[in-house]
Structure formats: structure tokens, C-alpha cells
BALOBA-1460 file (C-alpha; in Angstrom, 3 decimals):
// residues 186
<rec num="1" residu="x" x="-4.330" y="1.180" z="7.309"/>
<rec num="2" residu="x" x="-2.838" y="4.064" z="8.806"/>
<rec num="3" residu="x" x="-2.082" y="2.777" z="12.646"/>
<rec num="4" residu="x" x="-1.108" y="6.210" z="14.117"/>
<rec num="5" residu="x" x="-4.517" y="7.568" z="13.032"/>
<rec num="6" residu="x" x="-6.218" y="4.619" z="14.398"/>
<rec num="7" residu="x" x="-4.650" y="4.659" z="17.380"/>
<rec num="8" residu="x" x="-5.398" y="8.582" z="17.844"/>
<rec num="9" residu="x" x="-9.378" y="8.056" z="16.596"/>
<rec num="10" residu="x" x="-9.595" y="5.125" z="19.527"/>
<rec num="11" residu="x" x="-7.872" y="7.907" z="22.086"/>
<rec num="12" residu="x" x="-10.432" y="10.449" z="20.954"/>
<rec num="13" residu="x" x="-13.131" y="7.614" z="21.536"/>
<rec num="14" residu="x" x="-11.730" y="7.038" z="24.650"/>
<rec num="15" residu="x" x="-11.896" y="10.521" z="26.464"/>
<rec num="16" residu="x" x="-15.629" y="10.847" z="24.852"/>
<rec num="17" residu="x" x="-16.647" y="8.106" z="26.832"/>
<rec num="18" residu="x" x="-14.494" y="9.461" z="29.653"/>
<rec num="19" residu="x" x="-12.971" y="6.436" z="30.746"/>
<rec num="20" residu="x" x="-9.270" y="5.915" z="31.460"/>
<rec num="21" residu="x" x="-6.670" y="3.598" z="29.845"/>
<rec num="22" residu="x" x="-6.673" y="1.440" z="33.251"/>
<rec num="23" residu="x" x="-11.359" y="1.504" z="32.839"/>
<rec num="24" residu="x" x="-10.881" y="0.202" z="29.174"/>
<rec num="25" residu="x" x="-8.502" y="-2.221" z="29.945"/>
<rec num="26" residu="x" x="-10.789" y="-3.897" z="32.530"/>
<rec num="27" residu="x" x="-13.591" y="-3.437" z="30.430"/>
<rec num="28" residu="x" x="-12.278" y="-5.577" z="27.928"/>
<rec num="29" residu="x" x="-9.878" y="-7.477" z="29.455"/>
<rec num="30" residu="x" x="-7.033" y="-6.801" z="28.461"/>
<rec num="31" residu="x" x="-4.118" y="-5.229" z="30.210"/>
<rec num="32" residu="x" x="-3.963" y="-1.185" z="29.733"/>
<rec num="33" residu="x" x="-0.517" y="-1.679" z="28.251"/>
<rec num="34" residu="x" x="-2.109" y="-3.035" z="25.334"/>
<rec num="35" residu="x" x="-4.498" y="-0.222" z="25.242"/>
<rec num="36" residu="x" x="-1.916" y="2.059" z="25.404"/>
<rec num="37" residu="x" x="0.061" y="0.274" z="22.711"/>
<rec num="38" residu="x" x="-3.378" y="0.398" z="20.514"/>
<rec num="39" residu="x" x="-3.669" y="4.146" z="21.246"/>
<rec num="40" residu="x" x="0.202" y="5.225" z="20.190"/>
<rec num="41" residu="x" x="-0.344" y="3.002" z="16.645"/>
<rec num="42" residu="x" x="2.052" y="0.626" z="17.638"/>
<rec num="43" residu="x" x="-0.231" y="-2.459" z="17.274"/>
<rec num="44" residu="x" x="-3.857" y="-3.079" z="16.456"/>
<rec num="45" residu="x" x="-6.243" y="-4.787" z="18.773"/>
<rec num="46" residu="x" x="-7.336" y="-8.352" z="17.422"/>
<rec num="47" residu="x" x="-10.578" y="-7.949" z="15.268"/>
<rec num="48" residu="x" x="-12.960" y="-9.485" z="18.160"/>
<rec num="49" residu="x" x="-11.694" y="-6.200" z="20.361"/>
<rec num="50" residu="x" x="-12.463" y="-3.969" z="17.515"/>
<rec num="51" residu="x" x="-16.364" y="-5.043" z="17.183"/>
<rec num="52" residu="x" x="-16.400" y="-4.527" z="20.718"/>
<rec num="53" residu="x" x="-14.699" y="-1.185" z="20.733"/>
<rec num="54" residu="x" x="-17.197" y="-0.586" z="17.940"/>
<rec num="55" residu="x" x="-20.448" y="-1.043" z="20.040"/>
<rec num="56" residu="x" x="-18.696" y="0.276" z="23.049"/>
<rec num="57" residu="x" x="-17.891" y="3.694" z="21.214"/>
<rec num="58" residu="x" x="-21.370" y="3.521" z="18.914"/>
<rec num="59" residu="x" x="-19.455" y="3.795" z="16.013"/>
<rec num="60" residu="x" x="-19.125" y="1.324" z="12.956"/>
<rec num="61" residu="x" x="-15.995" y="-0.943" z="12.414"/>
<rec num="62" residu="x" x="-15.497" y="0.621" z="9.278"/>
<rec num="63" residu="x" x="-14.654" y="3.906" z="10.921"/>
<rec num="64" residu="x" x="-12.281" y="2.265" z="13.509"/>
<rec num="65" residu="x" x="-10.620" y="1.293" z="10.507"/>
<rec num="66" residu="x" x="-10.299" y="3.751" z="8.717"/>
<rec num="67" residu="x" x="-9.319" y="5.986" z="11.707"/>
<rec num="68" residu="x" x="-12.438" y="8.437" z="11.969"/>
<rec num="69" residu="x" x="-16.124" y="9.748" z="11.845"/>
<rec num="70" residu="x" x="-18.275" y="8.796" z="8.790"/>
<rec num="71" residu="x" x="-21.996" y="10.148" z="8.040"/>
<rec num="72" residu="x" x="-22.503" y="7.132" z="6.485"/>
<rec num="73" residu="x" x="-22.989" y="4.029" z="8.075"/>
<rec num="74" residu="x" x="-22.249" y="0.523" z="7.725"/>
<rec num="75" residu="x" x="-24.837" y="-1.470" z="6.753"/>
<rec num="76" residu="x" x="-26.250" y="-4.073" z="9.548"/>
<rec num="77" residu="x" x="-26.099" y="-6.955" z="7.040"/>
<rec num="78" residu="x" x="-21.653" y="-6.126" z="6.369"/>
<rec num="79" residu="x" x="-21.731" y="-5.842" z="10.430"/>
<rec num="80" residu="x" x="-22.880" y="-8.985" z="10.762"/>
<rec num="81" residu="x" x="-21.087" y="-10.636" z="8.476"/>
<rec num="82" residu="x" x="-17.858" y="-9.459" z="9.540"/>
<rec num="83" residu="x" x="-18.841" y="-10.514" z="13.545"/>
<rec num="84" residu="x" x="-19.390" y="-14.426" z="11.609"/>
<rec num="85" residu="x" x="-15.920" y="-13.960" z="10.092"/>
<rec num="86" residu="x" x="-14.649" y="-12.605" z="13.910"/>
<rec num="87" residu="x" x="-16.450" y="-15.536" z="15.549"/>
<rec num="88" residu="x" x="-14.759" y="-18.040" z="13.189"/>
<rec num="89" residu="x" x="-11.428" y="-16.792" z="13.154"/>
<rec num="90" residu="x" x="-11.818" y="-16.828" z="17.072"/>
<rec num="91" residu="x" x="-12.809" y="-20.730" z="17.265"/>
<rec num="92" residu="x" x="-9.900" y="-21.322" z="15.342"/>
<rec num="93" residu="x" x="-7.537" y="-19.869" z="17.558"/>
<rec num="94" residu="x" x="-9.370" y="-21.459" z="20.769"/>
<rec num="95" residu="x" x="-8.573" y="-25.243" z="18.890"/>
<rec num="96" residu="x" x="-4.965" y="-24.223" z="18.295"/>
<rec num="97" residu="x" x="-4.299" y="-22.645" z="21.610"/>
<rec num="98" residu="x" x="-6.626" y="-25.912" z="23.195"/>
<rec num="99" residu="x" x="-4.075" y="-27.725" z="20.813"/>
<rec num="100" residu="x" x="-0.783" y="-26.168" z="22.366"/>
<rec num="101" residu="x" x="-1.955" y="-26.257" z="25.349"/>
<rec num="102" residu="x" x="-2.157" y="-30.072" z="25.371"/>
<rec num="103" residu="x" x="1.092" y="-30.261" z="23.804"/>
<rec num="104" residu="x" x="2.515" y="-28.323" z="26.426"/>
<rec num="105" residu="x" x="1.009" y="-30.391" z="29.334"/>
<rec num="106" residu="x" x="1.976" y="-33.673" z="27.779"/>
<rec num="107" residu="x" x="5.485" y="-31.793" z="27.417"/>
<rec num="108" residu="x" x="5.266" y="-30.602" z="31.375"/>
<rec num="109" residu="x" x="4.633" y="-34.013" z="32.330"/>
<rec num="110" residu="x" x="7.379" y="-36.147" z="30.008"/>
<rec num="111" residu="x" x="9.614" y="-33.700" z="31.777"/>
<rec num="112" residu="x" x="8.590" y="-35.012" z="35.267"/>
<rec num="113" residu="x" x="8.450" y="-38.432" z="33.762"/>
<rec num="114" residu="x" x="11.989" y="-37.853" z="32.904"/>
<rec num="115" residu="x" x="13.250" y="-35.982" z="36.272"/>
<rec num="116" residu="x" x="11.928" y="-39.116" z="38.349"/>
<rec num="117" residu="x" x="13.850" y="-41.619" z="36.359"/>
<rec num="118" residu="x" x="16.534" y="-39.133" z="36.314"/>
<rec num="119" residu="x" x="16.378" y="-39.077" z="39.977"/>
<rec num="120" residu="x" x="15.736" y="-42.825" z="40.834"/>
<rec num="121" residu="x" x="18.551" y="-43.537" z="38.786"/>
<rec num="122" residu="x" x="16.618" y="-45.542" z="36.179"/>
<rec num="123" residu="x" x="17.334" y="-43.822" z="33.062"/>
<rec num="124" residu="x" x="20.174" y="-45.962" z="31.836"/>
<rec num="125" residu="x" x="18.785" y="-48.826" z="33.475"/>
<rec num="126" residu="x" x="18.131" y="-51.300" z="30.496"/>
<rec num="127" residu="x" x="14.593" y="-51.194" z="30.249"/>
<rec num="128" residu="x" x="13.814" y="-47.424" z="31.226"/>
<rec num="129" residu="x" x="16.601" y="-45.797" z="29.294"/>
<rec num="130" residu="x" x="14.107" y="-46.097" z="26.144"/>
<rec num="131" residu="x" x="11.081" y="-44.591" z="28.054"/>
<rec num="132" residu="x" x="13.349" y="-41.574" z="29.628"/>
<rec num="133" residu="x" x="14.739" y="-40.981" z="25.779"/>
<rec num="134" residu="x" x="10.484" y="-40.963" z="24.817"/>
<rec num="135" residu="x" x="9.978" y="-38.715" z="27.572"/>
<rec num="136" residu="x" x="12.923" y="-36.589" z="26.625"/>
<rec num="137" residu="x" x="12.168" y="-36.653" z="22.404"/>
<rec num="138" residu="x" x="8.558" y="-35.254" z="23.748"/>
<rec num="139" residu="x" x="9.803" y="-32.085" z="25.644"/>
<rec num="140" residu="x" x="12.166" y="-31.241" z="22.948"/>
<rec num="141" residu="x" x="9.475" y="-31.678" z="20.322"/>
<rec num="142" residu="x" x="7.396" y="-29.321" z="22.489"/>
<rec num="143" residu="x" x="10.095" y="-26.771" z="22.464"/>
<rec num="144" residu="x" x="10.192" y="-27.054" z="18.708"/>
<rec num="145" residu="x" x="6.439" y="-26.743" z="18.082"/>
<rec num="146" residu="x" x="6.406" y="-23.523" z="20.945"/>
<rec num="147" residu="x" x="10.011" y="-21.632" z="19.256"/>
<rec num="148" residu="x" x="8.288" y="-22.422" z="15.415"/>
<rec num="149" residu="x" x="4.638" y="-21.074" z="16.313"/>
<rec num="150" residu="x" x="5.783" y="-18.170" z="18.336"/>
<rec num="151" residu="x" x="8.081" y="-16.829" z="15.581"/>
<rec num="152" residu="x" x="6.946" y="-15.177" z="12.423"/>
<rec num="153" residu="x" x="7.836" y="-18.536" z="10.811"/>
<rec num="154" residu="x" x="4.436" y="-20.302" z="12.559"/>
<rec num="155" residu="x" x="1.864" y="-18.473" z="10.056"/>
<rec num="156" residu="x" x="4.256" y="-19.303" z="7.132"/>
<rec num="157" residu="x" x="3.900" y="-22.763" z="8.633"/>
<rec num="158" residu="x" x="0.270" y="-23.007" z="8.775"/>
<rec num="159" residu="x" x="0.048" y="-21.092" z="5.103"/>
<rec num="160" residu="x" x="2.160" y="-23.666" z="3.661"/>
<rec num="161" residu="x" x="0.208" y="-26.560" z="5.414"/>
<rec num="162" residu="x" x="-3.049" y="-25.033" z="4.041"/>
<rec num="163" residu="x" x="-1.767" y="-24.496" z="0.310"/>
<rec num="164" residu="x" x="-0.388" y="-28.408" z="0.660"/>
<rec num="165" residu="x" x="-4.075" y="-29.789" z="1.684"/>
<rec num="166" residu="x" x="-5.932" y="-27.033" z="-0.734"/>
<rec num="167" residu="x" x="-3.576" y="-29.285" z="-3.355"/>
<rec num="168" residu="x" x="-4.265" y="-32.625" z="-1.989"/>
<rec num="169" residu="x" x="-8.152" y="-31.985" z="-1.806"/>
<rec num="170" residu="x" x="-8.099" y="-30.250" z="-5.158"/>
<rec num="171" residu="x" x="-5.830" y="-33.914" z="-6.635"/>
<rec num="172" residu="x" x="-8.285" y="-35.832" z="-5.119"/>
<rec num="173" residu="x" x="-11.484" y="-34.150" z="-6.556"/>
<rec num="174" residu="x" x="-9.766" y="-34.210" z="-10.061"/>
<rec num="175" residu="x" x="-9.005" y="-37.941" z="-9.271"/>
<rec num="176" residu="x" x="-12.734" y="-38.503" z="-8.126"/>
<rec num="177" residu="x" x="-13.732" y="-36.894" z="-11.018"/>
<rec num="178" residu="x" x="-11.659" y="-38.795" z="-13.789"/>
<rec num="179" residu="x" x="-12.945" y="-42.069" z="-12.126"/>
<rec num="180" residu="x" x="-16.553" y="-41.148" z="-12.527"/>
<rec num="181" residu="x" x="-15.917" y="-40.471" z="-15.868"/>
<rec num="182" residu="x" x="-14.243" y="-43.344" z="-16.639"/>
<rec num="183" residu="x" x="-16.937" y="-45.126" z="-15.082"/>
<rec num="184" residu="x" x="-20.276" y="-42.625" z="-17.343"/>
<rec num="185" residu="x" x="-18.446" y="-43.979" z="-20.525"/>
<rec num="186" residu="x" x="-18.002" y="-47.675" z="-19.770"/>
């Protein structure tokens, strides 16, 4: 994928419809920034934004793509499969960000746990210097989880953690399997 001709084919798209960075932005809702960054091929938009850019502009997702006009079409049964794939790949990210999000609040609020204890002057008290270390152990682990998913070391993360359960489900199945047909022969 050629980003500098995408970028140039959504511009072109853009001034056909007449609209201005700032319009599109708001349209969408995103900030024209990213718009602008889609539109010089330094980034892509996520895949949701490009089936909307698609019907916005009338024009397939397979010219978006591929950075300009085809006589050809897609066909409506490849359009909607790739808006299931979009939709699915979108609930994904909603649990995971759901997901950090509750990390993060738990986090926010074993930090206030710790700051009143802190404060009181209970968190080497005998009893409370355990609970302040919890609190403490939680933010940290937090920070972790937020430093490893926002660097390109979180999708290596979460391709390693699929490939380990792919292994475990596949072990199990040939497990499953080996006991039923212990069990056919009997």
C-alpha cells in the first residue's frame, strides 16, 4: 500500500466533495490533524473510517486502497463482508479499551487509597502498611500494563498470548481426541 498515493486520492476526494480538512474532521469525528496526517501519507485512518470515507466519497474501499478510480466495482457481497470484519475488529478494541479503562480507574483510586494513608499517617502503621503496599503494587502494575500496551511491544504481547492459547486449545482437542479413542476401542 502506497500511503502517499492514498493520502493524495482521499485529498482529491476531499475537494470533490468540497469540504475542508476542519468539515471532515467533524464529520467523522476525528480531529483535522488526523485528517491532515491521512492526507500527507503519514498514517492511515483505522479501517471503520475508511468504510465511512468510502460511502461518504461513493467510492469502493478497494479504491481507497489502492489509492484511485476503478471502472470496476466491488462487489456488495466483499463490501459487506469486510464491514463484518470492521465491526468485529471494532468490538474488540471497545472490550480492551473497556478493559484498560477499568484498570486505570482501579489504578486512579489505589492511588487515592494510598495518598490518604499516606496522609493520615497510617501507612507504616502495623496493620495498614500491607493495604498501602496493595494499593501501591496496583498503580505500579497499572503503569506496567499502560507503558507495555502503548509501545510497539503490546501487539507482540497480545500475538504471543494468542499463539500460546491457539496451542493450549489445539493440546487440548488432541487430548480430547486421544481419550475418545481410547474410550471407541475399549
Amino acid at each position: 500500500m502506497d500511503q502517499k498515493k492514498i493520502g493524495g486520492f482521499l485529498k482529491t476526494l476531499r475537494k470533490e466533495k468540497q469540504m475542508t480538512q476542519e468539515q471532515l474532521a467533524e464529520k467523522l469525528g476525528v480531529s483535522n490533524r488526523s485528517v491532515s496526517r491521512w492526507e500527507n501519507g503519514v498514517n492511515m485512518p483505522d479501517f471503520d473510517l475508511v468504510i465511512e470515507l468510502a460511502n461518504l466519497y461513493n467510492v469502493s474501499i478497494d479504491e481507497i486502497l489502492d489509492g484511485e478510480r476503478r471502472m470496476d466495482m466491488i462487489d456488495k457481497e466483499t463490501e459487506k463482508t469486510l464491514l463484518k470484519v470492521a465491526e468485529y475488529e471494532n468490538s474488540g478494541n471497545e472490550k480492551f479499551t473497556k478493559q484498560l479503562c477499568g484498570l486505570f480507574i482501579g489504578a486512579t483510586l489505589s492511588f487515592v487509597l494510598y495518598g490518604v494513608l499516606e496522609f493520615m499517617g497510617l501507612a507504616d502503621k502495623p496493620g495498614y502498611s500491607a493495604l498501602a503496599s496493595y494499593a501501591m503494587g496496583i498503580v505500579f502494575g497499572a503503569l506496567l500494563v499502560g507503558v507495555l500496551y502503548t509501545s510497539r511491544y503490546g501487539r507482540k504481547i497480545q500475538a504471543a498470548k494468542a499463539r500460546f492459547l491457539a496451542r493450549i486449545k489445539m493440546s487440548e482437542g488432541a487430548s480430547q481426541k486421544s481419550a475418545d479413542g481410547f474410550g471407541e476401542e475399549a
